[in-house]
C-alpha positions in Angstrom: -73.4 67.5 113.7 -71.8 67.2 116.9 -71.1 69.8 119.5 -67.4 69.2 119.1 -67.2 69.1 115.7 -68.6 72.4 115.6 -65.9 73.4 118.5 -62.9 72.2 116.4 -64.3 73.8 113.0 -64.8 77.4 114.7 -61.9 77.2 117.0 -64.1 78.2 119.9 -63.6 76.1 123.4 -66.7 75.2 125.3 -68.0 76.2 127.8 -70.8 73.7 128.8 -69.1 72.4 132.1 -72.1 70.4 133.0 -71.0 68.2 130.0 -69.8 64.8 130.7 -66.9 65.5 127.7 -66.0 68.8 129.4 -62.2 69.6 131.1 -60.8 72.5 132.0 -58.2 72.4 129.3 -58.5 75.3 126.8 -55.8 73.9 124.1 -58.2 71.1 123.8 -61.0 73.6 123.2 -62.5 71.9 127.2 -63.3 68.7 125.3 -62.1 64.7 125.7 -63.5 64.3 122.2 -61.2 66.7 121.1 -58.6 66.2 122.9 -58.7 62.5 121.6 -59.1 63.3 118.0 -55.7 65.9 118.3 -53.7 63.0 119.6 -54.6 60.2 117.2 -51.0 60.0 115.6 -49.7 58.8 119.0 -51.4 58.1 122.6 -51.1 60.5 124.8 -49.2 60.2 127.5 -49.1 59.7 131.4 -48.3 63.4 132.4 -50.2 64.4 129.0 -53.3 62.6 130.6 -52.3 64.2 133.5 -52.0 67.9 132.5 -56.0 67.4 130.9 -57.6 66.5 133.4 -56.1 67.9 136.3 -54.0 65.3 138.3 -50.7 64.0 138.4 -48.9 61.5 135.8 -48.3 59.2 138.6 -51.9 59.4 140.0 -52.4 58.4 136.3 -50.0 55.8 136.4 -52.1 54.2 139.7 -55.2 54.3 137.9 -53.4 52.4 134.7 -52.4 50.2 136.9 -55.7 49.4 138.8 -58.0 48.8 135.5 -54.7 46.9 133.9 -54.7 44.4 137.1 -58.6 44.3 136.9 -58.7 43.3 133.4 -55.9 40.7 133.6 -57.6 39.3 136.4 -61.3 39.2 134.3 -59.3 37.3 131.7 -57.8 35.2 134.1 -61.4 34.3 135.0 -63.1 33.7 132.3 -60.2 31.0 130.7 
């Protein structure tokens, strides 16, 4: 069993910070995996990104926008 499995069954956040799922978001329990696994009806979005890890939607937006232009352009090459 996973860490985070056991997180979500008890209900109890984490607090290993030197894991590389951890963020400082308590109604995520501090977990990505969680946090993932809450959201699966719909994606999350930009300012709910945002909000988990500690930034700004439009920072997010940037980022979306730098790994979208990097993989059209590493489809682009490899036609």
């Amino acid at each position: 069993m996973k860490c985070f499995d056991v997180h979500r069954r008890c209900g109890v956040s984490c607090d290993e910070k030197d894991c590389r799922q951890w963020i400082d978001y308590e109604d995520d329990l501090n977990c990505t995996i969680v946090a993932v696994n809450n959201n699966n009806e719909a994606p999350m979005t930009l300012r709910e990104v945002g909000d988990r890890v500690g930034v700004s939607f439009v920072r997010i937006k940037q980022i979306e926008d730098k790994i979208l232009g990097k993989l059209t352009k590493r489809k682009s090459i490899g036609k």
